[in-house]
C-alpha positions in Angstrom: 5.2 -8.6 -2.2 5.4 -5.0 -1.0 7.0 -1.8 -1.7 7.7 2.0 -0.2 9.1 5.0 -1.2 11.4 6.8 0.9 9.8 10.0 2.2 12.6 11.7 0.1 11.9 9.7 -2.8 15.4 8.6 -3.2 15.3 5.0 -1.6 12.6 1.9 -2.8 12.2 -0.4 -0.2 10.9 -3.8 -1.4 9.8 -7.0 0.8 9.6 -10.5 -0.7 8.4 -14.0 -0.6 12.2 -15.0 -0.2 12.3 -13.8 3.6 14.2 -10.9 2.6 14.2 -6.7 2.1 16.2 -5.2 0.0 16.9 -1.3 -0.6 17.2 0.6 -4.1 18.6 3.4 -5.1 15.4 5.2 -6.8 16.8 6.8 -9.4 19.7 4.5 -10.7 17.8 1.4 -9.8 20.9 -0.2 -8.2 20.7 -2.1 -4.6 22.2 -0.3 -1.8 23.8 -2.2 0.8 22.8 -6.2 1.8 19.3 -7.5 1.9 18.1 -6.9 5.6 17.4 -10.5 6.2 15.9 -12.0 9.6 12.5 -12.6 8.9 11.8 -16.9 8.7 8.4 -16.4 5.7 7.2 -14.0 3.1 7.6 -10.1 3.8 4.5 -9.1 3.3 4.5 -5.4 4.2 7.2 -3.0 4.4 7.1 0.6 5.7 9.3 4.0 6.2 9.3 5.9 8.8 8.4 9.3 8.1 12.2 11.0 8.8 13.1 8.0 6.4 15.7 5.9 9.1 13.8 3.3 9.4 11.8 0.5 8.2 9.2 -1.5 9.9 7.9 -5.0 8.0 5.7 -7.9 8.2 5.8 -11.3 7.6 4.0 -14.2 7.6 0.2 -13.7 8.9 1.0 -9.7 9.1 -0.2 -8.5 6.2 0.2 -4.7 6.5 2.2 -2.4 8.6 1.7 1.1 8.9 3.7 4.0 10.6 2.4 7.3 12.2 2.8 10.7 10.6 4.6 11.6 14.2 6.3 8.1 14.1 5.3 7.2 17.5 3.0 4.5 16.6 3.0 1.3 13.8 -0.1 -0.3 13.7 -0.3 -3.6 11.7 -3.0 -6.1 11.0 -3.1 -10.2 10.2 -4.7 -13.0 9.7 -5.8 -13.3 13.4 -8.7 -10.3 12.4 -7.3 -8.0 14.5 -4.6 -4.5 14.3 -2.3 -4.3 17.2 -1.0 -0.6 17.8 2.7 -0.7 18.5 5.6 2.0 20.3 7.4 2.4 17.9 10.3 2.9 19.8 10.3 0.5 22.3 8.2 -2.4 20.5 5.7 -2.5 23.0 2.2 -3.0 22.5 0.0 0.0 23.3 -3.3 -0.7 24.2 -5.8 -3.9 23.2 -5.7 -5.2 20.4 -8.8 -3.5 17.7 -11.6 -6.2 17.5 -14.6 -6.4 15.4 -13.2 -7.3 11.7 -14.3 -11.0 11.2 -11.9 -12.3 8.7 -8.1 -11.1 7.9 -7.7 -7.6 7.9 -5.5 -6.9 4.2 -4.3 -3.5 5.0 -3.8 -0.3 7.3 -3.6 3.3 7.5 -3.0 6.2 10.0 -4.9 8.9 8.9 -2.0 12.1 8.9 -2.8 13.4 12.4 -2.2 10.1 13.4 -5.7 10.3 15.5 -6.9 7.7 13.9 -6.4 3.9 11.9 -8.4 2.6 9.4 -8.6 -1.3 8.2 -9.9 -3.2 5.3 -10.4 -7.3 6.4 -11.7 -10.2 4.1 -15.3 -9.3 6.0 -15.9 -6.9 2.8 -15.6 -3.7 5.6 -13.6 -1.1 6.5 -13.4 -0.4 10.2 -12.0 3.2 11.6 -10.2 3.5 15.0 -9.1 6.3 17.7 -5.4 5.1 17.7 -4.8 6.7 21.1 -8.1 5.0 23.1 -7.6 1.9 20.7 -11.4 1.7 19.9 -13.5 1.8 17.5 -15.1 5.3 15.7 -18.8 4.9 14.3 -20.0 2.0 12.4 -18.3 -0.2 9.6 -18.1 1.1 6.2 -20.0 -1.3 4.2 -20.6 -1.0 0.4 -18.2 -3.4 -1.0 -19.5 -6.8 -2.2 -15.9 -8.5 -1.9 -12.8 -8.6 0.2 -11.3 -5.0 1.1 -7.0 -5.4 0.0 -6.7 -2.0 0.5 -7.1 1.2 2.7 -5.8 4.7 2.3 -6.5 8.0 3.3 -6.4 11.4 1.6 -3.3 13.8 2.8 -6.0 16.2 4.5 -7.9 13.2 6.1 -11.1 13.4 5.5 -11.3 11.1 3.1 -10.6 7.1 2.4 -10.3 4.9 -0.4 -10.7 1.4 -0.7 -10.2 -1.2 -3.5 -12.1 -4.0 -3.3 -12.5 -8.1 -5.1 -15.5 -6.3 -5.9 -13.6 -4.6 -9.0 -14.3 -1.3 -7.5 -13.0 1.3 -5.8 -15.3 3.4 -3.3 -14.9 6.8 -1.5 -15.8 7.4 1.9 -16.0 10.6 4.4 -13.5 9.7 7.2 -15.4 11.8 9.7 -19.0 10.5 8.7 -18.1 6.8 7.1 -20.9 7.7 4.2 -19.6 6.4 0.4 -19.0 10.1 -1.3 -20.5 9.2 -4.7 -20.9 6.3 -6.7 -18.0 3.4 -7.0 -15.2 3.7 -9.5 -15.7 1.2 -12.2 -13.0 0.2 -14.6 -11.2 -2.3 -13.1 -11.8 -6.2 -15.0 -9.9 -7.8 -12.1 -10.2 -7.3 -7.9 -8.3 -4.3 -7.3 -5.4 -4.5 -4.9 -3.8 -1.8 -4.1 -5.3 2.4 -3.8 -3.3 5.3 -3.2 -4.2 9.1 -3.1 -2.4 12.2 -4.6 -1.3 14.3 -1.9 -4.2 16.8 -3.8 -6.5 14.2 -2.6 -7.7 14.9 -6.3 -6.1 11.5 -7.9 -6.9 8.0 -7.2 -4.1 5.5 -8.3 -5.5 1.9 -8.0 -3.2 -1.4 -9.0 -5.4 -4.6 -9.8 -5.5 -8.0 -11.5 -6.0 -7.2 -14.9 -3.1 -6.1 -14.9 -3.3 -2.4 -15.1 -2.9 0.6 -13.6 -5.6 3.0 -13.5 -5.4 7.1 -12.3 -8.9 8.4 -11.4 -10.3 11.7 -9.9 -12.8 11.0 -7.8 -15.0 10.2 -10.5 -14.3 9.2 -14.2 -10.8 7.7 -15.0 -8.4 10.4 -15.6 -5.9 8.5 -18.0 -5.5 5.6 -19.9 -4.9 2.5 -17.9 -0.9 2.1 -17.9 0.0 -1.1 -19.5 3.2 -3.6 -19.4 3.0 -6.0 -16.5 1.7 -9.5 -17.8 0.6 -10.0 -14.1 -1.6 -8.5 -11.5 -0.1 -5.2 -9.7 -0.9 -4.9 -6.5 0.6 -2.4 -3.8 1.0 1.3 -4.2 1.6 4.8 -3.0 1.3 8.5 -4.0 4.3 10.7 -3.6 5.3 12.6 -0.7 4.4 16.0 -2.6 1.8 14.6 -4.7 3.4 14.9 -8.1 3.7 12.2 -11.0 6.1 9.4 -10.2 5.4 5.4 -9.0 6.4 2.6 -9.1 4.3 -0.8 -9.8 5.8 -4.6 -9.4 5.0 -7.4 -11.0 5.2 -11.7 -11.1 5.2 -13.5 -14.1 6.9 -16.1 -15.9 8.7 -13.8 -18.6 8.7 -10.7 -15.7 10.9 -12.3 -13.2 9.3 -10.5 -10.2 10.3 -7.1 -11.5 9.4 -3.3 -10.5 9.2 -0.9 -13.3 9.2 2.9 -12.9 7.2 5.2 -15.3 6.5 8.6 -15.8 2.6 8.8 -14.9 1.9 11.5 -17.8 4.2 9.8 -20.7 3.9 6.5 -19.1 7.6 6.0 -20.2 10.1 3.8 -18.2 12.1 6.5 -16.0 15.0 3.7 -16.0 14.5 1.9 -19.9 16.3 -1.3 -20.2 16.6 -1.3 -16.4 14.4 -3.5 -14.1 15.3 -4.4 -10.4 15.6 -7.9 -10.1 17.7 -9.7 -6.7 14.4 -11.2 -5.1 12.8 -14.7 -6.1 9.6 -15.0 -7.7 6.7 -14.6 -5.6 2.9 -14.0 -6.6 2.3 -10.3 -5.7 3.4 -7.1 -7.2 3.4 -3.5 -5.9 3.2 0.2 -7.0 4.2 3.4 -5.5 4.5 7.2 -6.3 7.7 8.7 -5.5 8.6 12.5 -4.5 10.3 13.0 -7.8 7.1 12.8 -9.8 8.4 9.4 -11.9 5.9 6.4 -11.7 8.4 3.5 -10.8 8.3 -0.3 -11.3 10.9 -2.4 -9.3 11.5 -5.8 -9.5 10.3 -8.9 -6.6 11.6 -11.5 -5.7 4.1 -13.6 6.9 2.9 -13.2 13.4 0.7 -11.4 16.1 1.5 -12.6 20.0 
């Protein structure tokens, strides 16, 4: 159901609907170590820190998890409609919780200063916070005609991304929460999952159609990447920006698998190779690695 990169690019971590995480070698494709197992539903969200030793995840009603660039902080949000900012050291709670989404907030993101947190909830906005005063910056985002699955900001900050049910994805000035330009349109199918080159040029967005899209900030820069039978869902960019991620899939003839492609050839960086330990569950992921490869790996949710 969710999937990271290491910030090295050499480790996939991958959370499923069996209760468990597991932890891939990214180039060879084979497990490392046990699954990390404690968790009593569906792992929803997984996370690296940013020195890659450790891994923060959700489960059940948590639906995203998010670290800090300075890994003091993990803000997550859930089905409750709020995101609780966390020490990330100690587990406390820091602050209130943020208030004001009215429906399940899908995903968040520290922006890279770690100043500030934005959300995207069921309530077709996306909110921005101050993560140190744990309130909220300006007014909603609004644009989006459908539920928001995903946020992410651009490596300088100043901008975020947002795929929407709407079958769109929509750019918006962090600092003045104004859409910059018109929505990207492409996408037959609610889009999932956004992620931004570490240019801040590219746009990768994983939805139901299934397909994979890359798009500057304006018309589609490649060919959809095809393969999954299934909707993709999650993704990231690479640490340094360059070609590689990695998308999962659930279908019948997929057997919950993540795939790995080059994002220029499209070609299978592992071919005849897919990850598979984790049972079947109904999501799928994508994420760009440091080691410019586009990588597919196999698959298999509480606030106080």
């Amino acid at each position: 159901m969710s999937i990271a990169f290491s910030p090295d690019g050499t480790r996939i971590v991958s959370g499923s609907y069996d209760q468990t995480i597991f932890i891939w070698d990214a180039e060879t494709g084979v497990q490392m170590g046990n699954p990390l197992q404690g968790h009593t539903g569906p792992v929803n969200s997984v996370a690296f820190s940013p020195d890659g030793t450790r891994i923060a995840s959700g489960s059940w009603t948590v639906w995203s998890v998010a670290f800090s660039l300075d890994q003091r902080r993990i803000a997550s949000g859930s089905d409750d409609q709020t995101i609780y900012v966390w020490d990330a050291e100690t587990g406390v709670q820091v602050g209130n919780p943020l208030q004001g989404h009215t429906g399940t907030v899908w995903s968040v993101a520290f922006s890279p200063d770690g100043t500030r947190i934005a959300s995207g909830s069921f309530d077709q906005t996306i909110f921005v916070w101050d993560a140190e005063e744990t309130v909220q910056v300006g007014n909603p985002l609004q644009g989006h005609t459908g539920t928001v699955w995903s946020v992410a900001f651009s490596p300088d900050g100043r901008t975020i991304a947002s795929g929407s049910s709407d079958q769109t994805i929509c750019v918006w000035g962090a600092a003045t929460g104004v859409q910059v330009g018109s929505p990207l349109q492409g996408c037959t199918g609610p889009v999932f999952s956004v992620a931004l080159s570490q240019d801040g040029r590219r746009i990768a967005s994983g939805s139901y159609d299934p397909k994979i899209c890359l798009w500057y900030a304006g018309p589609e820069v490649f060919s959809p990447l095809h393969g999954h039978s299934h909707c993709t869902t999650l993704q990231v960019f690479s640490f340094n920006g360059m070609n590689n991620s990695t998308t999962g899939s659930n279908a019948a003839n997929e057997a919950s698998t993540i795939s790995i492609h080059n994002c220029h050839s499209k070609h299978h960086l592992i071919p005849n190779s897919m990850l598979i330990e984790h049972t079947l569950s109904d999501d799928s992921i994508l994420c760009f690695s440091t080691s410019q490869s586009l990588r597919n790996l196999p698959h298999p949710s509480v606030h106080p």
